[in-house]
Residue, then its C-alpha position, 0 to 999 in steps of 0.5 A: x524714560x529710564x534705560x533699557x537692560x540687556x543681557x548680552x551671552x557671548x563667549x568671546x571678550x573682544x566680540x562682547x566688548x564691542x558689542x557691549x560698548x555700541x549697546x553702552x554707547x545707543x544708551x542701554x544698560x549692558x550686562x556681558x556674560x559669557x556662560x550660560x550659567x553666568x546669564x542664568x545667575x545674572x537673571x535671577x539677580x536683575x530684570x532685563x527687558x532684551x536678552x542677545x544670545x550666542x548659539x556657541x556656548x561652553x558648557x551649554x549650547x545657547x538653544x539648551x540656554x534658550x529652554x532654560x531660560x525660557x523654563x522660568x515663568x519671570x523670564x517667559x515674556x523677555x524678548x531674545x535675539x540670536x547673534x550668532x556665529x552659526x547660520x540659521x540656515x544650519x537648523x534647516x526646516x527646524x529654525x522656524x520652529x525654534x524660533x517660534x517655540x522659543x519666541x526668537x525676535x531676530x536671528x542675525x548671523x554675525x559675519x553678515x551684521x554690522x554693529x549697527x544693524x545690530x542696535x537697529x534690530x535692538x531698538x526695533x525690538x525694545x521699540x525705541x526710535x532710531x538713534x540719529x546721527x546728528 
């Protein structure tokens, strides 16, 4: 089975780098962006199979990324995650609106997700059994 792509938007080195290295390390193939521009570029070059998306972007928010990115007929179908570092709770009665227009597979919220709740809700939505620790 060959290794899954993602395409990780996160605007923060250290956070990317750890959160890319866990991902590296559970066997995905990891592409770390930190604009939403760069992502969108990183997309028109390499399919990916998930996309984990910051909310807190410059120059973009991560929702005006989202509509983009979901804009683009190849890219309609890719699941995303929301890692965030702001609330779902801070969208109110509009998250789950957002998340099913946008077709959002999880929302975790950063300060309450470990890395390893984070690879679990990868592999749940790339469908991949659970890493063991033997």
């Amino acid at each position: 089975m060959s290794k899954k792509k993602i395409l990780l938007i996160e605007p923060d080195n250290i956070i990317g780098g750890v959160v890319s290295s866990g991902l590296r390390e559970s066997g995905y193939i990891i592409t770390h962006c930190r604009t939403a521009q760069s992502a969108i570029n990183a997309a028109d070059k390499e399919n990916y199979d998930l996309v984990i998306c910051e909310l807190l972007l410059v120059s973009h928010s991560g929702i005006e990324f989202l509509y983009e990115f979901r804009s683009y007929k190849d890219w309609q179908d890719v699941p995303v995650m929301i890692y965030s570092s702001v609330p779902a709770s801070e969208f109110g009665s509009k998250s789950k609106g957002l998340t099913s227009e946008l077709s959002i597979g999880a929302y975790l919220y950063k300060p309450n997700t470990s890395l390893e709740q984070l690879i679990k809700n990868v592999d749940s939505l790339l469908a991949v059994p659970k890493h063991e620790n033997s």
